[in-house]
N, CA, C and O atoms as CSV, one atom per row, in Angstrom:
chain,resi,resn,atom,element,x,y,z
A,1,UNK,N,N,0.829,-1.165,0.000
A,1,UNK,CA,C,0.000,0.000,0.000
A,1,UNK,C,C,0.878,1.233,0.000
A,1,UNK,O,O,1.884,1.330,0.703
A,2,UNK,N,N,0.527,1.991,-0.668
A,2,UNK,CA,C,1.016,3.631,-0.850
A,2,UNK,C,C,0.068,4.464,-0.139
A,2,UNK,O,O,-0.896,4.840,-0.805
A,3,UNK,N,N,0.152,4.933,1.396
A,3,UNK,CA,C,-1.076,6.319,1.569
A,3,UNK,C,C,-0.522,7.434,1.010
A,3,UNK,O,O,0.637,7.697,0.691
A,4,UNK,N,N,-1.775,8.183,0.929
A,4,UNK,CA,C,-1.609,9.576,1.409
A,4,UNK,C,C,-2.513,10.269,1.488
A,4,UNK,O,O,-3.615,9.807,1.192
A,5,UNK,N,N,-2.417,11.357,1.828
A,5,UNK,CA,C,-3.668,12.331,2.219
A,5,UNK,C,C,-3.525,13.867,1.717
A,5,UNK,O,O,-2.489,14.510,1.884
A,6,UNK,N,N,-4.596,14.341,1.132
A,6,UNK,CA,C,-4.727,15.409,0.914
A,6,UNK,C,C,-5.306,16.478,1.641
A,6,UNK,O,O,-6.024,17.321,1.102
A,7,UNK,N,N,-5.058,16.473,2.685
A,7,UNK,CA,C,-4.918,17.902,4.056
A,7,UNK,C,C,-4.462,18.913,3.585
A,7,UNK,O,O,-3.321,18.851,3.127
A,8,UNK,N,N,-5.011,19.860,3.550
A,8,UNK,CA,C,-3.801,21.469,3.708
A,8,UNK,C,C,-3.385,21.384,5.248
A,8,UNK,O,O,-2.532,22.208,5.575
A,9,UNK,N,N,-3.927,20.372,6.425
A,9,UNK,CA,C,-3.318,21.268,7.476
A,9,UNK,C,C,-2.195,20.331,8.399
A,9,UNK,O,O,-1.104,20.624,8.888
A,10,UNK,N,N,-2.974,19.111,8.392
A,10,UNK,CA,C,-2.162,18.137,9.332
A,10,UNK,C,C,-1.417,17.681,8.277
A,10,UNK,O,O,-1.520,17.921,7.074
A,11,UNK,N,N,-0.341,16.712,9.139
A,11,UNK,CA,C,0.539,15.726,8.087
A,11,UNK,C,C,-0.142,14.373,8.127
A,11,UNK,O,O,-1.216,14.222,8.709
A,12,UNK,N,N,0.350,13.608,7.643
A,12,UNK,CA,C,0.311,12.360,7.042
A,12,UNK,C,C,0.627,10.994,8.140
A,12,UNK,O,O,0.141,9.875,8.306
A,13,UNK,N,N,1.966,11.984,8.889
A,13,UNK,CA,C,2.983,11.654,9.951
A,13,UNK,C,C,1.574,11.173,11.266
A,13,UNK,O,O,1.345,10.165,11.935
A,14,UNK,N,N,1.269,11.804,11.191
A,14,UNK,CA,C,0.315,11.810,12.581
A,14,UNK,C,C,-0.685,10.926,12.574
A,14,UNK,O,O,-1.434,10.686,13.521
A,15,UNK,N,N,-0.710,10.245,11.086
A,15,UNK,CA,C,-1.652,9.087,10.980
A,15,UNK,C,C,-1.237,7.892,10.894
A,15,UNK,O,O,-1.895,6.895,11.193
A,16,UNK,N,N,0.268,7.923,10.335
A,16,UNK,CA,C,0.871,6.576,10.253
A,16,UNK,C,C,0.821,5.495,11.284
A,16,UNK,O,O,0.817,4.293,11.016
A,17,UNK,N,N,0.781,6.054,12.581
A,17,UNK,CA,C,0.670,4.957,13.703
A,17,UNK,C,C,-0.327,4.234,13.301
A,17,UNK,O,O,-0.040,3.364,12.478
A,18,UNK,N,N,-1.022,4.291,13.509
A,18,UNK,CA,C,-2.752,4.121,13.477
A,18,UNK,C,C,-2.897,3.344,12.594
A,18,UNK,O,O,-3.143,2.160,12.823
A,19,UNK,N,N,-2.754,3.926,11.168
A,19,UNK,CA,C,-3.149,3.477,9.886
A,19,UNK,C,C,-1.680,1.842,9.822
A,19,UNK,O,O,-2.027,0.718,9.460
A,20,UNK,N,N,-0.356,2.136,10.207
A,20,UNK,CA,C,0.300,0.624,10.193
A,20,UNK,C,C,-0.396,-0.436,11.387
A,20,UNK,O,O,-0.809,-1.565,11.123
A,21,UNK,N,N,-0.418,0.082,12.494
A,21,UNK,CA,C,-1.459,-1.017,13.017
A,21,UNK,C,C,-2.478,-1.486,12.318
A,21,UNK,O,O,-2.255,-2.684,12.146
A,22,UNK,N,N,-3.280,-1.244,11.921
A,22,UNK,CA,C,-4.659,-1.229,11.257
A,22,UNK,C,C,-4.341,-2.517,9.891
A,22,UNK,O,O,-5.324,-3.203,9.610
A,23,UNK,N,N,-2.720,-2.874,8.919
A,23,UNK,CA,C,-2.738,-3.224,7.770
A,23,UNK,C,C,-1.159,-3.978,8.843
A,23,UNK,O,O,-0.249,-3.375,8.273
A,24,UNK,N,N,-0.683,-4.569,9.583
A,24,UNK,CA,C,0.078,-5.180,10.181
A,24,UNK,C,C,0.984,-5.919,8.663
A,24,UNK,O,O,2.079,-5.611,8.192
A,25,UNK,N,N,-0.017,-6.965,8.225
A,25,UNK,CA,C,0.790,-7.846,7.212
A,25,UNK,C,C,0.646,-7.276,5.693
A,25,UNK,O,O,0.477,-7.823,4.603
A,26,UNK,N,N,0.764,-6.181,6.041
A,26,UNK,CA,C,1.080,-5.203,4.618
A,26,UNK,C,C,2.043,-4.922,4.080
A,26,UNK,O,O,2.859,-4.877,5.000
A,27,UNK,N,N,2.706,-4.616,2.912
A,27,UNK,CA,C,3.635,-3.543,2.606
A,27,UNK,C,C,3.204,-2.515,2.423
A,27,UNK,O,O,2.289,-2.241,1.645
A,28,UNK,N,N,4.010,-1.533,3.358
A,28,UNK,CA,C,3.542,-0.107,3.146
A,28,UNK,C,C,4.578,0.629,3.157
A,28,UNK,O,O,5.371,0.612,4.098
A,29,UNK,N,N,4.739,1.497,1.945
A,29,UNK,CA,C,5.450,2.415,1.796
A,29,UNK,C,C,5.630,3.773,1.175
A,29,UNK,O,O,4.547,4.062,0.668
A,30,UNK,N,N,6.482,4.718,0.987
A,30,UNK,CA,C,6.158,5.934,0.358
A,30,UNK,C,C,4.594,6.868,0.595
A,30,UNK,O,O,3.828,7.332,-0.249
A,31,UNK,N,N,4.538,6.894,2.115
A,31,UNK,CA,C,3.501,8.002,2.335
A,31,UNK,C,C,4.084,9.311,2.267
A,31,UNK,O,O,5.192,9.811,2.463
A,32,UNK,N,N,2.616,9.794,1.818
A,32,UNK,CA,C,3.097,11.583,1.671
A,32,UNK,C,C,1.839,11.963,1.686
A,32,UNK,O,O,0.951,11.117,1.580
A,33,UNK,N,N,1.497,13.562,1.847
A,33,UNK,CA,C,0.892,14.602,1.929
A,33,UNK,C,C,0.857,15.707,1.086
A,33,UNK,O,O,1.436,16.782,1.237
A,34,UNK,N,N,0.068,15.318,0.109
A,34,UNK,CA,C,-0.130,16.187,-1.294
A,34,UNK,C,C,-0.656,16.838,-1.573
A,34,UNK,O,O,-1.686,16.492,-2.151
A,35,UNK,N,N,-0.345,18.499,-1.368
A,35,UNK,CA,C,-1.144,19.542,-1.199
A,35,UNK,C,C,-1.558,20.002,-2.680
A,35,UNK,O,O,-2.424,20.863,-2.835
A,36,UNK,N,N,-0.890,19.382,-3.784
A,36,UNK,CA,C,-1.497,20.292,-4.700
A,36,UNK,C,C,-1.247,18.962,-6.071
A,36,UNK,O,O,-0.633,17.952,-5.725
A,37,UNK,N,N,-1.734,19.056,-7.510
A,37,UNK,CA,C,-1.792,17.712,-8.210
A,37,UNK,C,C,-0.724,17.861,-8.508
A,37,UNK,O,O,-0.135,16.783,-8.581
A,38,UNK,N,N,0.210,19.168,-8.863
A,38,UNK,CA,C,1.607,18.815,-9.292
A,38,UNK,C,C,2.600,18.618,-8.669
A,38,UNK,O,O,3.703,19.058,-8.994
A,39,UNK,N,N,2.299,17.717,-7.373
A,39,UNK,CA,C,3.296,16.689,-6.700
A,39,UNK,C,C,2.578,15.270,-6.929
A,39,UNK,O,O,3.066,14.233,-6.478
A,40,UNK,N,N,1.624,15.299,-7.515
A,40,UNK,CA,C,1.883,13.435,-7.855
A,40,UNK,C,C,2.368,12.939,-8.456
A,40,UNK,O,O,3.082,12.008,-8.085
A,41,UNK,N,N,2.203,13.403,-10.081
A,41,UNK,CA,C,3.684,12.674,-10.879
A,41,UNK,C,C,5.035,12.377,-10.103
A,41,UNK,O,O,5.189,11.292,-9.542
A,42,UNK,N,N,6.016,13.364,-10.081
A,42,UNK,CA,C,6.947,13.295,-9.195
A,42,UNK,C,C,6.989,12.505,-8.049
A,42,UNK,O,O,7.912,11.692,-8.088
A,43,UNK,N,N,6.325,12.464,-7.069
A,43,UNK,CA,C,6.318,11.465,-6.221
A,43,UNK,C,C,5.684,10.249,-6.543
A,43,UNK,O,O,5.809,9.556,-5.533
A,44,UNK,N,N,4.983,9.522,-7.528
A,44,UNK,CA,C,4.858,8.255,-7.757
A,44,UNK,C,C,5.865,8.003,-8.869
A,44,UNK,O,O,6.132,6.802,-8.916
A,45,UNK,N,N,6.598,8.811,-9.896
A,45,UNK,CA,C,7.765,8.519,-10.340
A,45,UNK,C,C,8.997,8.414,-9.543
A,45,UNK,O,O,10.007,7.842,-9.954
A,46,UNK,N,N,8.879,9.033,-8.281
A,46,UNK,CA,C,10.604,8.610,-6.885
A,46,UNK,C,C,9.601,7.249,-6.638
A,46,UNK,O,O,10.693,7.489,-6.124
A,47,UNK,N,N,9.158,6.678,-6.547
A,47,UNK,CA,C,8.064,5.698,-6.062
A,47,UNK,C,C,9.192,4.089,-6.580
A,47,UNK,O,O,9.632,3.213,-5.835
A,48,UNK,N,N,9.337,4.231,-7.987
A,48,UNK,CA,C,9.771,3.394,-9.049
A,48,UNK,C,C,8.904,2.227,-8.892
A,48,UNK,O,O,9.107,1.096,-8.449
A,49,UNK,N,N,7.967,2.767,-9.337
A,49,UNK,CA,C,6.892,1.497,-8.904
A,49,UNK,C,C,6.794,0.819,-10.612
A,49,UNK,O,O,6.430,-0.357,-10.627
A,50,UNK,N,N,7.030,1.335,-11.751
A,50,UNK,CA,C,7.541,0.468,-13.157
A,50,UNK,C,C,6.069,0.674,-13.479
A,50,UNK,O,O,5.653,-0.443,-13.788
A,51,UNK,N,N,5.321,1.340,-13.538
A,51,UNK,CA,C,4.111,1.855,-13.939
A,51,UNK,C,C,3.707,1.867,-15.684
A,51,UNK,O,O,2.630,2.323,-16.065
């Protein structure tokens, strides 16, 4: 799993506890907090997810 959240105010950070308990036998990686659309390219291209 990839989160993220689109907040203008909180982070992302403050949910991660919660949200990795919640998915234990998951892979989870590359969360972020994306305030605007022209940070998604860019961050799912650092991702190298082979899309």
């Amino acid at each position: 799993m990839i989160p993220f959240c689109t907040s203008g105010g909180s982070d992302i950070e403050e949910t991660m506890p919660t949200f990795l308990d919640s998915c234990r036998d998951a892979a989870v990686y590359g969360e972020r907090r994306i305030s605007g659309t022209g940070q998604i390219e860019d961050w799912l291209d650092g991702l190298d997810l082979n899309l």
